[in-house]
C-alpha positions in Angstrom: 0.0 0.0 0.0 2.9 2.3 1.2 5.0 1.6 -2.2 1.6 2.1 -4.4 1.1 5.6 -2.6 5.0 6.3 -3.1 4.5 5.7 -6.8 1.4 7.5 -7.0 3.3 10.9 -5.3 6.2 10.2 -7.6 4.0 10.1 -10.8 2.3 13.6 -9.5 5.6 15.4 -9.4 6.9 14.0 -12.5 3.2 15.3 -14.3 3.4 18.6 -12.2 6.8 18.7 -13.1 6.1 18.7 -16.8 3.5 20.1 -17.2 5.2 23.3 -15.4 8.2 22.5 -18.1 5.7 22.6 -21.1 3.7 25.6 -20.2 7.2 27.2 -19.3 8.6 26.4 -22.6 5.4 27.9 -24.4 5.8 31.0 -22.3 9.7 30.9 -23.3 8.9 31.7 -27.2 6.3 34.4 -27.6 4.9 35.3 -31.2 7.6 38.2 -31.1 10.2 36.4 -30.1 9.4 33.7 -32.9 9.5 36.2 -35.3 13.1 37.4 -34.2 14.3 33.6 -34.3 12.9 33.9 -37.7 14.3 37.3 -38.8 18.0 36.4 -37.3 17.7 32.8 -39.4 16.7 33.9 -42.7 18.3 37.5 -42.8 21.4 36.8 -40.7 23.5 34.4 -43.9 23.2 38.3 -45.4 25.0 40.2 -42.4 28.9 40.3 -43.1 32.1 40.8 -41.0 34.4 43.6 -42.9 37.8 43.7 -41.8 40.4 46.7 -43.3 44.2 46.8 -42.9 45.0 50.9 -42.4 48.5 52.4 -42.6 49.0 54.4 -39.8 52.5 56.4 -38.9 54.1 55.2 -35.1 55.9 57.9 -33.4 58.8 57.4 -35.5 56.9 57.8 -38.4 57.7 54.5 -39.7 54.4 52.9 -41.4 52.5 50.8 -39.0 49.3 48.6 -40.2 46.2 48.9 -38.1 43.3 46.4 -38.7 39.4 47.8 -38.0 36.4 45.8 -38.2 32.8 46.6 -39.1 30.1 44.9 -40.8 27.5 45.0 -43.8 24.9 44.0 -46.0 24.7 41.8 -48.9 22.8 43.7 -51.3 22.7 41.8 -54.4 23.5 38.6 -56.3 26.7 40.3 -58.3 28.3 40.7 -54.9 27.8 44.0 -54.0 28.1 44.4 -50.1 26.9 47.9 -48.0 28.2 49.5 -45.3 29.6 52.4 -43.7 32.5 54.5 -45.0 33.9 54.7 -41.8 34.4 51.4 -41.6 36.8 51.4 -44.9 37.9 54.6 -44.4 41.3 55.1 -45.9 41.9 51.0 -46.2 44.7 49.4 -48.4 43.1 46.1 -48.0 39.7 44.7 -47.2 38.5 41.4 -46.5 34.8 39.7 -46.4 34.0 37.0 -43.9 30.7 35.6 -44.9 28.2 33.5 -42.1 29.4 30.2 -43.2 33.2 31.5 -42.0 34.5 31.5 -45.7 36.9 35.1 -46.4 36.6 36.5 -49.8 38.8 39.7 -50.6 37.2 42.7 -51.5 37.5 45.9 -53.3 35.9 49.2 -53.2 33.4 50.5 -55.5 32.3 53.4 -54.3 32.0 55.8 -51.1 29.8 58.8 -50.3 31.6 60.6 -46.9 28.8 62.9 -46.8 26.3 60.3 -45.8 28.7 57.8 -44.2 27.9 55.0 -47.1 30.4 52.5 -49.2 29.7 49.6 -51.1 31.7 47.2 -51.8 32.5 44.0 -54.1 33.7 40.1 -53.0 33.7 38.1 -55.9 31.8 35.1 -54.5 29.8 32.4 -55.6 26.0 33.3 -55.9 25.1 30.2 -54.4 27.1 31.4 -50.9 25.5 35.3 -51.3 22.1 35.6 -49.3 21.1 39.1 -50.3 18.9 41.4 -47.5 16.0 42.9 -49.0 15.7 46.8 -49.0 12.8 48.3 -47.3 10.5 51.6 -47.0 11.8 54.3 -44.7 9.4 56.8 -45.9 6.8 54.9 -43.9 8.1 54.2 -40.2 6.8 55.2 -37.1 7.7 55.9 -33.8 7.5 53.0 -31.8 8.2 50.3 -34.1 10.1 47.4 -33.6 13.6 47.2 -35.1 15.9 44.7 -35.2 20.5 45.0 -35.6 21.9 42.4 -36.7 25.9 42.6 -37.3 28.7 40.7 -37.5 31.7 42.9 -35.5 34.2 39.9 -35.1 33.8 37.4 -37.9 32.6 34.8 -35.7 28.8 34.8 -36.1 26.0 37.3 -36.1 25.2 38.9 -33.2 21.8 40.5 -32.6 19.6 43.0 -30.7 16.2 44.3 -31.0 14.6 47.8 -29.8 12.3 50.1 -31.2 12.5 53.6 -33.4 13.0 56.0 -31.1 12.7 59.1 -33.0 12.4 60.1 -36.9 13.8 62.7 -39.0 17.2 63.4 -36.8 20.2 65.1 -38.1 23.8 64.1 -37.0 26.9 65.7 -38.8 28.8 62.9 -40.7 32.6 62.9 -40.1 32.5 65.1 -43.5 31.4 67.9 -41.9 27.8 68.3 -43.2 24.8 67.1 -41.7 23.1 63.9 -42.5 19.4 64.4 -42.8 16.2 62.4 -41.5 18.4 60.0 -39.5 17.2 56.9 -37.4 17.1 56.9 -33.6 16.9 53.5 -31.9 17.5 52.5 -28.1 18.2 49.1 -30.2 22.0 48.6 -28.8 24.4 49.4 -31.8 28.6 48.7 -31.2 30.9 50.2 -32.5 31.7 46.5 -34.7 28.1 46.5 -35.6 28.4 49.9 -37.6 27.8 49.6 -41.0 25.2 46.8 -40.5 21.4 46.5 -41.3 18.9 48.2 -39.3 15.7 45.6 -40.0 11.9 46.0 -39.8 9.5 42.8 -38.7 9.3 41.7 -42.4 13.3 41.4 -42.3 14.0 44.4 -45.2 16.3 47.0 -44.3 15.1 50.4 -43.1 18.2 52.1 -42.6 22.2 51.3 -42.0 23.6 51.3 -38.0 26.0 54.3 -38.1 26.7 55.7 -35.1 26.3 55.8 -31.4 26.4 58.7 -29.1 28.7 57.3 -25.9 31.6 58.7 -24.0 33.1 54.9 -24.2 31.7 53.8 -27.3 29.7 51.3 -25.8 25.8 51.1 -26.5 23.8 53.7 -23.5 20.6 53.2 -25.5 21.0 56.1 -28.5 22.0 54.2 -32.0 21.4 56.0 -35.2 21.4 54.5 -38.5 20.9 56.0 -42.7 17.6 55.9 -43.5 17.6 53.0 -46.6 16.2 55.5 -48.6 19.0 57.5 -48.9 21.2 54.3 -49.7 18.4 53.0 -52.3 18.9 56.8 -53.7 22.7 57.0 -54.1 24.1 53.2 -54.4 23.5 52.7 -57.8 25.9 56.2 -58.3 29.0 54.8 -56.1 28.6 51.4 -58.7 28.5 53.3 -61.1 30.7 56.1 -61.1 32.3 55.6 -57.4 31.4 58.5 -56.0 28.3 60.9 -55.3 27.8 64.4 -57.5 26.6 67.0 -54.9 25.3 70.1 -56.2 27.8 73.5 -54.7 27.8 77.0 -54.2 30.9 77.2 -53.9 31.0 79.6 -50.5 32.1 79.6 -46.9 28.9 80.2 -44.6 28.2 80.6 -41.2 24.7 80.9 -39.0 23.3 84.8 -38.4 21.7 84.8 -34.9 19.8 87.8 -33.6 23.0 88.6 -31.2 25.6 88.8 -34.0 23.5 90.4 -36.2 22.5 93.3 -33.8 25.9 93.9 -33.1 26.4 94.1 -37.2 23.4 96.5 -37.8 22.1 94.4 -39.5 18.1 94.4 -40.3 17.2 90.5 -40.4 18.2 88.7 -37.1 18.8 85.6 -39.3 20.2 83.8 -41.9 23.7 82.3 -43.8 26.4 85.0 -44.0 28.3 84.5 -46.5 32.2 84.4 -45.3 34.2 83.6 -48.4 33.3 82.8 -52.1 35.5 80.2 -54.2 37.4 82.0 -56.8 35.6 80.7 -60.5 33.0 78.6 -58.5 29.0 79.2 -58.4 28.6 82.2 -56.0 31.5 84.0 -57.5 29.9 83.9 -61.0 27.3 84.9 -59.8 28.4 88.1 -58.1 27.2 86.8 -55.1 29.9 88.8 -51.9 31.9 87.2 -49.3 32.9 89.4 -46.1 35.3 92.4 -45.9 36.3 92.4 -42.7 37.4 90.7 -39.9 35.7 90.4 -36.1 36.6 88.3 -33.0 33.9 85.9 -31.8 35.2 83.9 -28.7 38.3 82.7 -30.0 37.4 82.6 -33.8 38.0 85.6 -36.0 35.1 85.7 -38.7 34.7 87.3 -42.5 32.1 89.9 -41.6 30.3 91.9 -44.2 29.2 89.4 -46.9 25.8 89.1 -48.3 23.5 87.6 -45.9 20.9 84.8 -47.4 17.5 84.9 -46.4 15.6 83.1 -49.0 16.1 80.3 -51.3 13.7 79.6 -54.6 10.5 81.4 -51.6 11.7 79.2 -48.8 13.1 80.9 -45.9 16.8 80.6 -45.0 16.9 80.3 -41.2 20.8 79.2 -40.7 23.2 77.5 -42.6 22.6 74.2 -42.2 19.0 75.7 -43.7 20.7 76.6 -46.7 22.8 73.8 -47.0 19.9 71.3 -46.7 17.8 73.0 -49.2 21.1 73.2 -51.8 21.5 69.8 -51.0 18.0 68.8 -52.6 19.2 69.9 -55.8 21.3 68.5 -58.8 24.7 70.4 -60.3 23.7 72.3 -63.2 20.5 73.6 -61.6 19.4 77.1 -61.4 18.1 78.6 -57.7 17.5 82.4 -56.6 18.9 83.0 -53.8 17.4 86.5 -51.6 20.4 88.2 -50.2 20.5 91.4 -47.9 23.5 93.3 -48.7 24.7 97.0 -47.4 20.6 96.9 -46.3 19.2 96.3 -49.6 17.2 93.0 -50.6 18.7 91.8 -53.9 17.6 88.3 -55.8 20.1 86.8 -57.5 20.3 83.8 -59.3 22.6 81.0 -59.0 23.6 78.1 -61.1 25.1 74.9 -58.7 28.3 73.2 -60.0 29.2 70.1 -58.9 30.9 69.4 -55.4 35.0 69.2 -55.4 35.9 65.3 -54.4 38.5 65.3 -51.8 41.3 63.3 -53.1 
């Protein structure tokens, strides 16, 4: 009787025992986390490890190589990998480690500073390529889930998931100008993971991890990424030619604020003053008048005096970076009016944009 009642306990806390194990294992995989099992498996083949050999000068100034790592997407069937041009930034040689562990040199096609892109090209079977699909960026929301997948040391794909924290941000590119309508995620980007895909639900990119704001480097919950439009926009140019044509003024400005311009007399409180036009570029041509003067401002000395632009094509010209934005949404070749204030007259004066000087 005792050893039928033993068995009888030991087969309740086996049952309870499993039945805890099953409903825990059901709990364990939620319909989101299924689909980030799912994402990571079918996208994750598509995530690369980029590694580039820089020559850097020791303090002897004899050449010393530096290796950097970063990652990317494989964006089509020819090879074509994207990423950030950080990330191959002044490289003498690049290699591709793909998910399967296989390394395939690369070379560079093409690289837009400006917007922290490059893409380049392993020359790899097709049958080992798993190319990402590209998505909408035009459409996100705040709130939705995003996924980062990367792969920062060559060893496997790492990934972490989060949600858009805010649309339309601008951060200023290591170029100098500001890149516009940039991704922010709390999804945890490192600095290995740059140049790898930011993904929506479906598993199509919606923008490129870029940067990270962190006093260590480390992830503190603000990641930004390129909006995929702007790739989808200027990758088939760096295959094609290499590079990005940016429209250009060809003129030095800085912001007018109501303090600066008050001590200049001036009778707008803001706009871009114009510091210095390029000798034979756009501005010049078009008579358009850098400063004539010089003025302390903290520990800057400033071209004072210029023309001060307060309009372009009707839209007005708040700072700089206004200006610079709105030149920026047009080709070279194009024709703009630009209103300018000058010696307290309002003048309109047309302007045709040449192309952007490459650094070389």
């Amino acid at each position: 009787m005792e050893k039928a009642k033993k068995h009888k306990t030991i087969l309740f806390v086996l049952s309870v025992f499993l039945l805890f194990s099953a409903h825990s294992a059901a709990i364990a995989q939620t319909e989101d986390e299924e689909n980030n099992i799912t994402i990571y498996r079918r996208v994750g083949p598509g995530v690369v490890n980029i590694t580039s050999v820089v020559i850097e000068r020791d303090f002897f100034l004899n050449p010393v190589p530096r290796e950097g790592a970063g990652s990317g997407s494989i964006i089509d069937s020819a090879g074509h990998i994207l990423t950030n041009h950080h990330v191959i930034r002044d490289s003498r040689k690049l290699e591709v480690t793909l998910s399967d562990e296989s390394k395939w040199p690369a070379r560079f096609v093409g690289s837009d500073p400006d917007n922290d892109l490059a893409v380049i090209k392993i020359d790899a079977p097709k049958e080992k390529l798993s190319v990402i699909p590209m998505g909408d960026s035009s459409k996100l929301k705040v709130g939705q889930k995003v996924l980062a997948i990367g792969n920062p040391f060559g060893l496997g794909q790492t990934l972490t998931t989060g949600i858009i924290s805010s649309l339309g941000r601008s951060i200023r590119s290591e170029a100098g100008p500001l890149i516009q309508d940039v991704i922010q995620t709390d999804a945890a980007i490192n600095p290995g993971n740059s140049g790898g895909p930011l993904l929506n639900s479906a598993g199509e990119i919606i923008g490129i991890n870029s940067a990270i704001i962190s006093p260590t480097g480390a992830s503190v919950g603000i990641g930004f990424a390129i909006p995929v439009n702007t790739a989808k926009q200027i990758v088939p140019e760096l295959i094609e030619k290499g590079y990005v044509a940016y429209p250009w003024i060809g003129a030095t400005v800085f912001p007018l604020i109501p303090e600066f311009a008050k001590f200049l007399e001036l009778t707008v409180e803001r706009g871009a003053m114009i510091s210095e036009v390029v000798k034979g570029g756009p501005a010049a041509r078009a008579d358009l008048r850098g400063g004539n003067r010089q003025v302390q401002v903290g520990n800057s000395l400033l071209l004072v005096g210029g023309d001060v632009v307060v309009a372009f094509d009707g839209k007005t010209v708040g700072s700089s970076d206004d200006l610079i934005r709105m030149i920026r949404g047009h080709r070279p070749g194009e024709r703009v009016k630009l209103k300018v204030l000058r010696n307290g007259r309002f003048l309109v004066i047309q302007v045709t944009l040449g192309e952007k000087p490459r650094k070389r």
